[in-house]
BATORVEX-600972 format. One line per field, with one value per atom (N, C-alpha, C): residue in three letters; residue number from 0; atom name; x, y, z. Coordinates in nm, 4 decimals, always signed. Example, Ala and Ser with C-alpha at 12.3 -4.5 7.8 and 13.67 -1.06 7.14 Angstrom:
BEGIN
resn c(ala / ala / ala / ser / ser / ser)
resi c(0 / 0 / 0 / 1 / 1 / 1)
name c(N / CA / C / N / CA / C)
px c(+1.3190 / +1.2300 / +1.3200 / +1.2850 / +1.3670 / +1.2900)
py c(-0.5690 / -0.4500 / -0.3300 / -0.2250 / -0.1060 / +0.0030)
pz c(+0.7800 / +0.7800 / +0.7800 / +0.7080 / +0.7140 / +0.7870)
This chain:
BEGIN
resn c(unk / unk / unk / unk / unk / unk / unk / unk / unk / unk / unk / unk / unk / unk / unk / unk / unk / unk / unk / unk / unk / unk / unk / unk / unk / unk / unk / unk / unk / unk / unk / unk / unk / unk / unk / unk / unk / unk / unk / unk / unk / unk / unk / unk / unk / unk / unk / unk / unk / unk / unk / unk / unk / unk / unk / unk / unk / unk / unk / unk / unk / unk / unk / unk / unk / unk / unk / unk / unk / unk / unk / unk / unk / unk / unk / unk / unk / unk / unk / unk / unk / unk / unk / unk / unk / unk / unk / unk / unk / unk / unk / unk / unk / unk / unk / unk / unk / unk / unk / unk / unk / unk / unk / unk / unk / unk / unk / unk / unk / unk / unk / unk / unk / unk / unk / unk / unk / unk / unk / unk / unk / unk / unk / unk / unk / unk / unk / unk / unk / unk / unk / unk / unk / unk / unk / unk / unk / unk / unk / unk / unk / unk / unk / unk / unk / unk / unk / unk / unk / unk / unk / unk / unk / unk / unk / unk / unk / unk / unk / unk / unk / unk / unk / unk / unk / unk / unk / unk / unk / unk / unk / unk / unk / unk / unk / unk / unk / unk / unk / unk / unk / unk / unk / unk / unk / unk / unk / unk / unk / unk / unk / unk / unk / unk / unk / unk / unk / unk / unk / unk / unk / unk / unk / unk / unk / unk / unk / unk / unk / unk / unk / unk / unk / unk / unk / unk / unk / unk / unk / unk / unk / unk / unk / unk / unk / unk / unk / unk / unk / unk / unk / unk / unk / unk / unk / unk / unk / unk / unk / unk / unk / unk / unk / unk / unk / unk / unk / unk / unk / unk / unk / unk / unk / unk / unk / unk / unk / unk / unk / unk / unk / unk / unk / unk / unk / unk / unk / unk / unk / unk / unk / unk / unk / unk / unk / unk / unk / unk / unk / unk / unk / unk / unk / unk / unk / unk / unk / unk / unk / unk / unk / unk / unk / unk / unk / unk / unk / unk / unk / unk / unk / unk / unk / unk / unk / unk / unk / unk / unk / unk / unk / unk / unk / unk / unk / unk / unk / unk / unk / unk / unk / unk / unk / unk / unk / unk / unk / unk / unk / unk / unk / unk / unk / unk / unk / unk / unk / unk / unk / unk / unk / unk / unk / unk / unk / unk / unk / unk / unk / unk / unk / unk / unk / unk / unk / unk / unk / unk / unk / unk / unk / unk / unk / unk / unk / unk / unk / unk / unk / unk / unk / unk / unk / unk / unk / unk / unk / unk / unk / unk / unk / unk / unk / unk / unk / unk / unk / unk / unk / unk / unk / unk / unk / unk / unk / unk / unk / unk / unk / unk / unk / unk / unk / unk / unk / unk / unk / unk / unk / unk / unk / unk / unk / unk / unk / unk / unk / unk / unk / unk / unk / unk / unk / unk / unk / unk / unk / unk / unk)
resi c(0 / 0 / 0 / 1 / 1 / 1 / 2 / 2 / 2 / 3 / 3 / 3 / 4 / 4 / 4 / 5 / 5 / 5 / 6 / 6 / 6 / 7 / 7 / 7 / 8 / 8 / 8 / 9 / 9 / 9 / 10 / 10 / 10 / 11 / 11 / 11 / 12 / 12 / 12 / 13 / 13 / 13 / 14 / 14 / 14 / 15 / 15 / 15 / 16 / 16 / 16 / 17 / 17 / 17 / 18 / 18 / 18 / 19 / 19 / 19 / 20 / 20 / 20 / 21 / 21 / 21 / 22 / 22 / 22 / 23 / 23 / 23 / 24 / 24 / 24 / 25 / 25 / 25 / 26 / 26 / 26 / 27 / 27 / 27 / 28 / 28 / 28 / 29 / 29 / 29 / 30 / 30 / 30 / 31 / 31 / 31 / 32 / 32 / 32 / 33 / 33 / 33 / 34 / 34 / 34 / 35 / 35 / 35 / 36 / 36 / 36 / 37 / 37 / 37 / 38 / 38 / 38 / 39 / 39 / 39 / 40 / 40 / 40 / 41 / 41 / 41 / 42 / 42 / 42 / 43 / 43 / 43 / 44 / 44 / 44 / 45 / 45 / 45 / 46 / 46 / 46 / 47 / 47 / 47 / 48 / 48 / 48 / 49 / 49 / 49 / 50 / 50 / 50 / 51 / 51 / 51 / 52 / 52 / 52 / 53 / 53 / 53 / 54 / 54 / 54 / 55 / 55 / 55 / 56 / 56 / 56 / 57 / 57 / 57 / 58 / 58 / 58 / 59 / 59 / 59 / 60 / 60 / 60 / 61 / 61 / 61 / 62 / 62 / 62 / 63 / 63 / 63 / 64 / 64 / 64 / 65 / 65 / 65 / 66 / 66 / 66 / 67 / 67 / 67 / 68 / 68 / 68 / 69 / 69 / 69 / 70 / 70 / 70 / 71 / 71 / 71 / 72 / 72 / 72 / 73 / 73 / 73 / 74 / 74 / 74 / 75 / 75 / 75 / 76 / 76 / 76 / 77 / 77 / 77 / 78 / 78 / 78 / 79 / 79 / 79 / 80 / 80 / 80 / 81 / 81 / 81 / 82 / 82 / 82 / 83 / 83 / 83 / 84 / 84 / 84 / 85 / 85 / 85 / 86 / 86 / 86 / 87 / 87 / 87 / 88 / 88 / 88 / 89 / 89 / 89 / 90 / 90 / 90 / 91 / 91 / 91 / 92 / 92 / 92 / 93 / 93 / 93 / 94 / 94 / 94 / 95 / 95 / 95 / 96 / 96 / 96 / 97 / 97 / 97 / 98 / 98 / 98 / 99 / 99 / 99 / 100 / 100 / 100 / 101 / 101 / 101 / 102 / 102 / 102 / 103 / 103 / 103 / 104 / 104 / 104 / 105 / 105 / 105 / 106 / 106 / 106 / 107 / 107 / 107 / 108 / 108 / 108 / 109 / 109 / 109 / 110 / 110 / 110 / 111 / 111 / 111 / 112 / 112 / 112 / 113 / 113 / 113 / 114 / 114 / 114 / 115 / 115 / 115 / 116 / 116 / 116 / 117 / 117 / 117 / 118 / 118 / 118 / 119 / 119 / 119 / 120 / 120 / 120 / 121 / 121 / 121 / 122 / 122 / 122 / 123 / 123 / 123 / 124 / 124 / 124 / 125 / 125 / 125 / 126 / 126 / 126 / 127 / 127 / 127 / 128 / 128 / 128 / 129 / 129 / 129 / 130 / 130 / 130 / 131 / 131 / 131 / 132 / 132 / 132 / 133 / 133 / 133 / 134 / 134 / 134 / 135 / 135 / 135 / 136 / 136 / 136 / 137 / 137 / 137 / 138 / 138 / 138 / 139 / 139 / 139 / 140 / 140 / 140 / 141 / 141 / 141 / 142 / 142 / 142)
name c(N / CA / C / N / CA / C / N / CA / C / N / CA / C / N / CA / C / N / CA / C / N / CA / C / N / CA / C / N / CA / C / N / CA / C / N / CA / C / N / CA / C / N / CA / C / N / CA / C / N / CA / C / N / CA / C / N / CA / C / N / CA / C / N / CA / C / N / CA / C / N / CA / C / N / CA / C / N / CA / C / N / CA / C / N / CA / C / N / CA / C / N / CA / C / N / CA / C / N / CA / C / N / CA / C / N / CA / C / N / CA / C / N / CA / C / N / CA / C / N / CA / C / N / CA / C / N / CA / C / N / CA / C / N / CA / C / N / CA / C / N / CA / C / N / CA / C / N / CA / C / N / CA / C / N / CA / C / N / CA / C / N / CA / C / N / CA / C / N / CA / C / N / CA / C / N / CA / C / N / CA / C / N / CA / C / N / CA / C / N / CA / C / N / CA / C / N / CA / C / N / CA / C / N / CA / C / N / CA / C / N / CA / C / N / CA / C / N / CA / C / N / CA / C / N / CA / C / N / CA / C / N / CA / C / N / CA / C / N / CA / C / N / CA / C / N / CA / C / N / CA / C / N / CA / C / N / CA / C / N / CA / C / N / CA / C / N / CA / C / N / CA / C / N / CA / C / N / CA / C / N / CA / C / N / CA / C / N / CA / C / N / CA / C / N / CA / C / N / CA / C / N / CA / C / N / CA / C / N / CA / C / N / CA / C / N / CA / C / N / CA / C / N / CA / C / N / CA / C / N / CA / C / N / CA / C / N / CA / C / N / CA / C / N / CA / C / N / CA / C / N / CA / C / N / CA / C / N / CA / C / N / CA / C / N / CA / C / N / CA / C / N / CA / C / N / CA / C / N / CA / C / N / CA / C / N / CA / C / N / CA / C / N / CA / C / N / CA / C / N / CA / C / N / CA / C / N / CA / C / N / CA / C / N / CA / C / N / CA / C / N / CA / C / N / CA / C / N / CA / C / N / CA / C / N / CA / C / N / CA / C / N / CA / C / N / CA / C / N / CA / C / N / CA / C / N / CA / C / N / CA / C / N / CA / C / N / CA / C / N / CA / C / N / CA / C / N / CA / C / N / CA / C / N / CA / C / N / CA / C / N / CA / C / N / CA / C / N / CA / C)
px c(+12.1557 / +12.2924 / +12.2952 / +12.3432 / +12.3937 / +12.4562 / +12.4630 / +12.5623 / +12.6327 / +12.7223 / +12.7854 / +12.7039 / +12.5617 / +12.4540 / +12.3941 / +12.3983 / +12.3593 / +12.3036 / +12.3913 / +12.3140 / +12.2346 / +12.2083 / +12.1014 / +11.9313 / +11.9605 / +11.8466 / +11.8007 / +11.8850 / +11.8744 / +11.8906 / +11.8354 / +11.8371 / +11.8557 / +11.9050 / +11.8718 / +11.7606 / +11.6267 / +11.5142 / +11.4867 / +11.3999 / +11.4103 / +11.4197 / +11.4814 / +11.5434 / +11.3975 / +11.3498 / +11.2074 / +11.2039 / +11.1384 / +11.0912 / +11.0581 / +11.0593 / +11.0364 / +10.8771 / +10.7813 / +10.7038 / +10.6048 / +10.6349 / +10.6321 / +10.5874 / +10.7213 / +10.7140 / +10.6495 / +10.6214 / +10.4892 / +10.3571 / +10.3099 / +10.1798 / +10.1764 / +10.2969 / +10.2348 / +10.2595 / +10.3204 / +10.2763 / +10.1638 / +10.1461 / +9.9882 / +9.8745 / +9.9338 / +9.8127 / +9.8126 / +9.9562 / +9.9697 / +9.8653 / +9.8848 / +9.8515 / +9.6593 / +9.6173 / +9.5041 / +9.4396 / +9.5047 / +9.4644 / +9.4497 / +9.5852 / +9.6138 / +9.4989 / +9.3967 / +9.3235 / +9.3615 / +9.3010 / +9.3328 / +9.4802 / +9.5388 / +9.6262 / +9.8017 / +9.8587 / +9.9991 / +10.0793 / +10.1773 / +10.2195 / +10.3565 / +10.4847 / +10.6201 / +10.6975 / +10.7954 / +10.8627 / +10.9177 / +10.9688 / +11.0199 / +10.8964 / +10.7497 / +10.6782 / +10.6508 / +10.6608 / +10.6730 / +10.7620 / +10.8861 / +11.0004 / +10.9907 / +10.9636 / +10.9806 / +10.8735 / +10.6907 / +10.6051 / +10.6107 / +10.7081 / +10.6842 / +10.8099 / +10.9757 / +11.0634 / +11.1583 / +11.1661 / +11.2255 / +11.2819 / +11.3665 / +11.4983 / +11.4625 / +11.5226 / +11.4588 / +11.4516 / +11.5806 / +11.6128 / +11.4338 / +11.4256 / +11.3524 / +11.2117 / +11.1548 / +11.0184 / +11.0074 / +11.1224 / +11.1315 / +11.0814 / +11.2028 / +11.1369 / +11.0042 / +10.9477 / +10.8051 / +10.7277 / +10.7454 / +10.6221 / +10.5948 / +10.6968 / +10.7467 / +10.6666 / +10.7000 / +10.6680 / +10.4827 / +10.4736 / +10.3205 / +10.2238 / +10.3255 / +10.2820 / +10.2696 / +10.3632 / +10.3663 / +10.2094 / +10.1548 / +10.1168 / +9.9704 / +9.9653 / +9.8350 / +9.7466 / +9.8434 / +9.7782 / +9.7789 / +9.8349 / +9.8343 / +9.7977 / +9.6929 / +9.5960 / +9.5731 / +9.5931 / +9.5061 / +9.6188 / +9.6953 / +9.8109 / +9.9522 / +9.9841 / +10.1169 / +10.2120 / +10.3395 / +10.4299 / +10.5475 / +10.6021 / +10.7012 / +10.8067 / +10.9626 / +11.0507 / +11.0948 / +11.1270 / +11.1790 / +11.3315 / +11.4364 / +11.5066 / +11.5819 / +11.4575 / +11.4519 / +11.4290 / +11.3768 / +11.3787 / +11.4583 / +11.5874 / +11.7037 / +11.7674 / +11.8046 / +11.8869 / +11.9036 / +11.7748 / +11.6913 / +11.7566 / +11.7052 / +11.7787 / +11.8926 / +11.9869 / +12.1451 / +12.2059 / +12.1256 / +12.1981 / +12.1775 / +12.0864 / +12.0949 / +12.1675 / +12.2568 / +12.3763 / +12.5398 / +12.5968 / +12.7602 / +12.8323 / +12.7529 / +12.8013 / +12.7530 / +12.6562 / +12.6430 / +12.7575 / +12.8453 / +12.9727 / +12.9851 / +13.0193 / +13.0822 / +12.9477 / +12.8338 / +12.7526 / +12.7014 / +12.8039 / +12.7472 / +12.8869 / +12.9519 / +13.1099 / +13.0488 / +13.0171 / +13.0102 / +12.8897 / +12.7686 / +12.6645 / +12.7465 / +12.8530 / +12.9329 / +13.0008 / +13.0574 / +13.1730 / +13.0336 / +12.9514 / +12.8962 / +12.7916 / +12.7289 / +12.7270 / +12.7540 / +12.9200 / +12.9942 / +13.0475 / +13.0055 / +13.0700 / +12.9322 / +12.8158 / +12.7397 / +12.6772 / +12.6904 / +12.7262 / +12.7869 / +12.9038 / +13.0308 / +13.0367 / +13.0676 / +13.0677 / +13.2597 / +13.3449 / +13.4349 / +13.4496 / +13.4248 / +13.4412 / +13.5972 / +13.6087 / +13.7382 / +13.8050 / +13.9390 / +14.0263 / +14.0761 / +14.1512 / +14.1359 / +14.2249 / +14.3450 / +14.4921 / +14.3432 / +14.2681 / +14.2014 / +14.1196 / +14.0403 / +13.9547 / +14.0409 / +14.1478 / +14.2578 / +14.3023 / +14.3088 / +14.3915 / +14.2738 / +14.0981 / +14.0136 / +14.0094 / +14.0055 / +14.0264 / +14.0925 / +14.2065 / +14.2961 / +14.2897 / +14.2764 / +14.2796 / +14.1254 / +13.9903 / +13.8927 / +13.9732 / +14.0368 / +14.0559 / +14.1873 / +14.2233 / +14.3448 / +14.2413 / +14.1036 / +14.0600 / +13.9705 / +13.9639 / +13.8575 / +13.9872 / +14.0972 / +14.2130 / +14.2471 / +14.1899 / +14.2411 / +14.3390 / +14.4178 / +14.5784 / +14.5516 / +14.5980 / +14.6187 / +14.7250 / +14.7754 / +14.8877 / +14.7844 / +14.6502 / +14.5685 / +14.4705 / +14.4458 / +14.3472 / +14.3657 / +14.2678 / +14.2970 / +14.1183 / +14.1455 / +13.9446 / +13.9221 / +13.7834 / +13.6868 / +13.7096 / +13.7167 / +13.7214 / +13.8380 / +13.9609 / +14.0765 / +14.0505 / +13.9890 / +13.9884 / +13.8957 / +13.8296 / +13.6876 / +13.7841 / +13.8595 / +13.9581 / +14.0702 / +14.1139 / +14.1810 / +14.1272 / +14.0271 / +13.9259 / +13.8845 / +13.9046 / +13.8258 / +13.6240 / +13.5864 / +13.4714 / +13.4307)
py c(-4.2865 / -4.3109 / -4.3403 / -4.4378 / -4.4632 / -4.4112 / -4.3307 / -4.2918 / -4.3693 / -4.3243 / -4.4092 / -4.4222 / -4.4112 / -4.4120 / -4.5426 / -4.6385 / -4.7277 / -4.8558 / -4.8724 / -4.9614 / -4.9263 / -4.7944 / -4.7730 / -4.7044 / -4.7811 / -4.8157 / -4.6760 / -4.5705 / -4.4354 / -4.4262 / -4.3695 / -4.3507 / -4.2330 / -4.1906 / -4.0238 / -3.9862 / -4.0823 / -3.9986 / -4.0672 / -4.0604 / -4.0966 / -3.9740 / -3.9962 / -3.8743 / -3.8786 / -3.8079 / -3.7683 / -3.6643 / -3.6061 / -3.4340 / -3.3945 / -3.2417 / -3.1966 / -3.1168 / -3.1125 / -3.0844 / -3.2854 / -3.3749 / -3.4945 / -3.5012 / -3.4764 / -3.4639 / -3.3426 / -3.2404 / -3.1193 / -3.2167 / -3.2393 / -3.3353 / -3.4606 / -3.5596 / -3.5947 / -3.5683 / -3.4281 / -3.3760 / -3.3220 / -3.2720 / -3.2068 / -3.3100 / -3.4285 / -3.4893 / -3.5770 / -3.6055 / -3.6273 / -3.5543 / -3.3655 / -3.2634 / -3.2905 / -3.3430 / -3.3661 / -3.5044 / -3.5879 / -3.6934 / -3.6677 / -3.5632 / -3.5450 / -3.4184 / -3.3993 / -3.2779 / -3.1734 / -3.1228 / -3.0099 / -3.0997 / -3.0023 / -3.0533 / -3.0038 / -3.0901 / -3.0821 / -3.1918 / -3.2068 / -3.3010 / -3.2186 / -3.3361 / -3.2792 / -3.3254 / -3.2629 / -3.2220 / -3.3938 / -3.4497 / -3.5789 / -3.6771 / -3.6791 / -3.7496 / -3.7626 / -3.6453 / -3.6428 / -3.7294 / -3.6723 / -3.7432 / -3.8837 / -3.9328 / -4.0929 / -4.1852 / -4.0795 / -4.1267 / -4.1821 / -3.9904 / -4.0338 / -4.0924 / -4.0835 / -4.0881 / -4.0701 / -3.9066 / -3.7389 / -3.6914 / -3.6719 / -3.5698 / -3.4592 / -3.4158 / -3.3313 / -3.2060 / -3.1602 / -3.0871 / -3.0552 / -3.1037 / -3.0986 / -3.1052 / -3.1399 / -3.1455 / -2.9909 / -2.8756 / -2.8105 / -2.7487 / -2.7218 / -2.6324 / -2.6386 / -2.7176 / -2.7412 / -2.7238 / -2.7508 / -2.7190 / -2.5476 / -2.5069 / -2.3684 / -2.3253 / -2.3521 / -2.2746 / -2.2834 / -2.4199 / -2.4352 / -2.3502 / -2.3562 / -2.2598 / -2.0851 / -2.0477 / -1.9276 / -1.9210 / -1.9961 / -2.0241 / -2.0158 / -2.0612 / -2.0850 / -2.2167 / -2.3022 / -2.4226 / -2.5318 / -2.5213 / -2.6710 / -2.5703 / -2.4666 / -2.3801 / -2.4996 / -2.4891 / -2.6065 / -2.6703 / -2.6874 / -2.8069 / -2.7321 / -2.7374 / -2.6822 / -2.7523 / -2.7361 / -2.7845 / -2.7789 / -2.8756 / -2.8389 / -2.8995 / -2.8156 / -2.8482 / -2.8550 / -2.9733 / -2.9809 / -3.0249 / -3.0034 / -3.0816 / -3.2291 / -3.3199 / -3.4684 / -3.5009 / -3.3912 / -3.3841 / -3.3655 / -3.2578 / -3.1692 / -3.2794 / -3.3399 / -3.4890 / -3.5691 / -3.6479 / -3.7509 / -3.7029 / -3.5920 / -3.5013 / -3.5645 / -3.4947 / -3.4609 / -3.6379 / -3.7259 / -3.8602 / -3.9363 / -3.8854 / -3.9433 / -3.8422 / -3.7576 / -3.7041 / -3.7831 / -3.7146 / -3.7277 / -3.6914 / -3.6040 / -3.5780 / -3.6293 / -3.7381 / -3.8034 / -3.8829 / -3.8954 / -3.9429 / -3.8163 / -3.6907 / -3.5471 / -3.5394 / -3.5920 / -3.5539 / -3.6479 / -3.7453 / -3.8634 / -3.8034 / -3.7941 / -3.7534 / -3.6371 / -3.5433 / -3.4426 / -3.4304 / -3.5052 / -3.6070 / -3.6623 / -3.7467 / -3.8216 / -3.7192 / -3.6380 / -3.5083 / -3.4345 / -3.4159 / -3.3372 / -3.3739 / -3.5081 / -3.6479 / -3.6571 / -3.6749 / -3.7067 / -3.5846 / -3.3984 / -3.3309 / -3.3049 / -3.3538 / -3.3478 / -3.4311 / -3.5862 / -3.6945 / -3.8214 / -3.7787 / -3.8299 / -3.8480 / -3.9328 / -3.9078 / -3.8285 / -3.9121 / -3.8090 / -3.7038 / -3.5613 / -3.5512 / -3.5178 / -3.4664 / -3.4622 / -3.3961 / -3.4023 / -3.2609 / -3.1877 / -3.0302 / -2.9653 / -3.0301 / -3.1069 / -3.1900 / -3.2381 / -3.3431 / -3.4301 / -3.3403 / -3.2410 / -3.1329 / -3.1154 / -3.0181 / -2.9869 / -3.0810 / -3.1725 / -3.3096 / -3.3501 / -3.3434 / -3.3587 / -3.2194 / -3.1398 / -2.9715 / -3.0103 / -3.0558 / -3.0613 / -3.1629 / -3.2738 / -3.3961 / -3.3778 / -3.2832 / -3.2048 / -3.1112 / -3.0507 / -2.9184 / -3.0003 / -3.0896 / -3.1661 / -3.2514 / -3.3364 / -3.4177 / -3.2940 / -3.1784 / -3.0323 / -3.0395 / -3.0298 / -2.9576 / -3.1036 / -3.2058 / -3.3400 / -3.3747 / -3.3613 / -3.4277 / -3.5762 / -3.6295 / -3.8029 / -3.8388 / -3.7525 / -3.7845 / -3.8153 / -3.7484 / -3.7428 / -3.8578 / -3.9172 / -4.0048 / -4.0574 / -4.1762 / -4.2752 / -4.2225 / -4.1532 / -4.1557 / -4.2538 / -4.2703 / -4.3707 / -4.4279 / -4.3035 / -4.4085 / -4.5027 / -4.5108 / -4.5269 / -4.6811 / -4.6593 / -4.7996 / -4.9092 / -4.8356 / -4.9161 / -4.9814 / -4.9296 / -4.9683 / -5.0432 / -5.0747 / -5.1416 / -5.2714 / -5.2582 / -5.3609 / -5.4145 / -5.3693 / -5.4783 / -5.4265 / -5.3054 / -5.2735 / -5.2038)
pz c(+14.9572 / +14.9972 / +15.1459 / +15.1738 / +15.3055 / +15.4006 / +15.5269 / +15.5987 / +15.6845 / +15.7732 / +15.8792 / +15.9987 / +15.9952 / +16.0856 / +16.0387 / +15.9491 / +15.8685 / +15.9286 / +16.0397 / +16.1908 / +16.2368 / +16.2427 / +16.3070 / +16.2052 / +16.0887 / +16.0112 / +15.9820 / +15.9706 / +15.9083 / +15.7363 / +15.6704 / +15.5333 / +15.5392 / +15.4066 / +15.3633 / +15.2993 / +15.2433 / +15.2288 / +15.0662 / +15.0098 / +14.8961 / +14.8131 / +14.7075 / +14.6040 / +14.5025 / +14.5160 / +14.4085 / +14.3953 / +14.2855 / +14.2318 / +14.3803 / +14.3931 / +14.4728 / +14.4805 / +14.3263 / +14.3483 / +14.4195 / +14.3627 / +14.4092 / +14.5399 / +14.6125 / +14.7351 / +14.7857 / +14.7295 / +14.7773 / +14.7788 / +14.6641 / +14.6732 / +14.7859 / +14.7893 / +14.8789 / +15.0538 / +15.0890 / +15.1823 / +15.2296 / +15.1150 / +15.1183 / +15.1726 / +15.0811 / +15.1111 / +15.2683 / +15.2963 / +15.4132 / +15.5268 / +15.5253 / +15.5996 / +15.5768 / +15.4341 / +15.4229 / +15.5280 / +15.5229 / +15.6051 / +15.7887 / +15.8349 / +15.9583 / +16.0183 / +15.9459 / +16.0020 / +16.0685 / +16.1404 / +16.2655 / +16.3619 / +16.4232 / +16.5276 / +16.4962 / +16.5526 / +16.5466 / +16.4985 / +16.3853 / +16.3319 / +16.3663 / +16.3774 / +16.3669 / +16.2745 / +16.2174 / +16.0478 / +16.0816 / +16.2278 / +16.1651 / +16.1663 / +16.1782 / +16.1569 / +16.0037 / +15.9873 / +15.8157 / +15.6926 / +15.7982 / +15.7044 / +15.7072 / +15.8151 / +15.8455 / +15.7694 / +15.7830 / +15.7235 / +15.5488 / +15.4999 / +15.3723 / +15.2992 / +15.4138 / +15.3697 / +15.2974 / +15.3254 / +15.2813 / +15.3843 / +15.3226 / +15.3978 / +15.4487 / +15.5932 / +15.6673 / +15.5848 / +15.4971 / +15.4366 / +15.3805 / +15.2547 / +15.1843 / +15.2618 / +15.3639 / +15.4293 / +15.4664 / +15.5405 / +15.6227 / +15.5526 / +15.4025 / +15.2994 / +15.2495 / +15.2032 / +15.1244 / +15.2087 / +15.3790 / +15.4903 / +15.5145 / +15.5220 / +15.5359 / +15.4070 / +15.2537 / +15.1663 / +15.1488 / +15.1825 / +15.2404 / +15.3504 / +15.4724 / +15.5506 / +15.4847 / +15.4283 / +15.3839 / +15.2534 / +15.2252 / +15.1023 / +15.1492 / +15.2676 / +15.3388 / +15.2787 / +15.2735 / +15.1867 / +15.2975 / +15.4167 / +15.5129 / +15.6897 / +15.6095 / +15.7572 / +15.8701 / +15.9939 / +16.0693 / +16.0981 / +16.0940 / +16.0980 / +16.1695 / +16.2588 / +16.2971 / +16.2752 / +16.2048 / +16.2104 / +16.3557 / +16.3576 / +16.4775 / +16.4298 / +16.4191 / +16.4550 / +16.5356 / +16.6198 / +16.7379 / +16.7353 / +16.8273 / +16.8616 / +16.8023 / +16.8746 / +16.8555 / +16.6646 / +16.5960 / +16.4542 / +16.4019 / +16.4854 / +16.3786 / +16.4192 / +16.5063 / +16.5690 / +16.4601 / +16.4642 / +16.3203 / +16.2260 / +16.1831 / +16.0319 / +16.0173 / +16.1081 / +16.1160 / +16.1447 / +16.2072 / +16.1796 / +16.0899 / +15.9428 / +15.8114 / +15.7017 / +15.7745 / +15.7018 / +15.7129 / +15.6386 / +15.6589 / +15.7892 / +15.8330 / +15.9773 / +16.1015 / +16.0761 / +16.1959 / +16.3080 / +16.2513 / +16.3381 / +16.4015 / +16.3653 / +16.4655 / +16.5693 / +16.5132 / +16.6113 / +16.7492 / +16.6945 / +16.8007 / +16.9063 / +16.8480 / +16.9264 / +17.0231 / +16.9934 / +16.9909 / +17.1503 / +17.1136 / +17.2015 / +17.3282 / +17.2729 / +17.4230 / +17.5282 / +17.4114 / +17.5137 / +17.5815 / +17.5883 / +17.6229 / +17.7535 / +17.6948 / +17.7942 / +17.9141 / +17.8575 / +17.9770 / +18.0328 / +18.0210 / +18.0542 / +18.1707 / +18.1877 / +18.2530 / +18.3457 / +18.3086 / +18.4069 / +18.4522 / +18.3735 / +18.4038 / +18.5499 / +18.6795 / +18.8008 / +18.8041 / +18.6725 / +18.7087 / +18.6039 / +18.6075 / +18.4916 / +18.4528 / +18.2696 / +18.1990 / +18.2613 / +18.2763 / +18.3373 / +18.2130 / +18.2956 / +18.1419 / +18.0797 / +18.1568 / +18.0233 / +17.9100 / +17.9550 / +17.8776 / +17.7495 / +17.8368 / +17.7131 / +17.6363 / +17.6732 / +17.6007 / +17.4492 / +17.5214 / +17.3816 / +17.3009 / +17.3607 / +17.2972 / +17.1831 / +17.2305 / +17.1332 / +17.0410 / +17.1000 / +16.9916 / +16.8448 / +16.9303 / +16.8299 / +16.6957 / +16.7623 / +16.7090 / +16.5829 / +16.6541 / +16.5598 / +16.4395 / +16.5025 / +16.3798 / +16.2937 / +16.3355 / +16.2776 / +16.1491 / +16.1593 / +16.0694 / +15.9981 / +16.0180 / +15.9185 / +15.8225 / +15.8731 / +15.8068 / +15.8317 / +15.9163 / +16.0027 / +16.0319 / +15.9146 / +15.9515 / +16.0355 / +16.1561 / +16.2360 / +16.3541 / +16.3961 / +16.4686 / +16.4903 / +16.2950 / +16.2866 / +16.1697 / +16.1267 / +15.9933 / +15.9718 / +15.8460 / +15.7715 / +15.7560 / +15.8008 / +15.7939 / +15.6248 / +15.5123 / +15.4032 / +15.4297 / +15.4404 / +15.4198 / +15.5330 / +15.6443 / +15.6979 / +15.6449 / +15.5562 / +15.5211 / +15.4240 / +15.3411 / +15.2452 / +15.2725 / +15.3863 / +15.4501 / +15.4884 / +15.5306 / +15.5709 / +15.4805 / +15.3051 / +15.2185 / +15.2235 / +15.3109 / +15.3273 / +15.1814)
């Protein structure tokens, strides 16, 4: 399924069994020897959802079946993850306010935070006085 990240050539992963995707992690972890691999080199390599890598690496690690191999979640992975979800729009938003709350040369005043809070906490409750959903314009648009 596609998200609203879709320009930027993000997928959600391919949908396969999950023992599937155990084997060919494994065998991934078999090819990568000794060292350090990170959970989004994984996902991207085999093209699985962060979701599903974290778990099966984890249950691997616990298992003592991928010894030698460190996994890392980093950061720059939960990012990746989280912009081949549904919520990659709150998080790009979310990215700018924060952005610009650090080098902005001017930054927001509180009126501005304030109406940002707000128009936030109306867009969670679903207040179409605040905003038009993305479905509803896509539908407008004939998208």
């Amino acid at each position: 399924m596609e998200t609203a990240c879709a320009e930027l050539r993000y997928t959600s992963g391919r949908d396969i069994p999950r023992e599937q995707a155990k084997e060919e992690i494994k065998a991934l972890f078999a090819s990568k020897g000794d060292g350090l691999i990170y959970a989004g080199d994984i996902m991207e390599a085999l093209d699985l959802r962060y979701e599903l890598v974290a778990d099966i690496c984890q249950e691997l690690e616990r298992a003592g079946e991928i010894q030698g191999v460190k996994v890392e979640y980093d950061i720059h992975t939960k990012v990746t993850a989280l912009l081949k979800t549904g919520e990659a729009d709150l998080l790009r938003r979310l990215v700018d306010i924060l952005f610009e709350r650090h080098y902005d040369p001017e930054p927001l005043s509180p009126k501005e935070l304030a109406a940002i809070k707000e128009a936030d906490e109306a867009s969670r409750r679903g207040d179409k006085d605040y905003f038009i959903p993305w479905e509803e314009v896509k539908k407008e648009l004939g998208l």
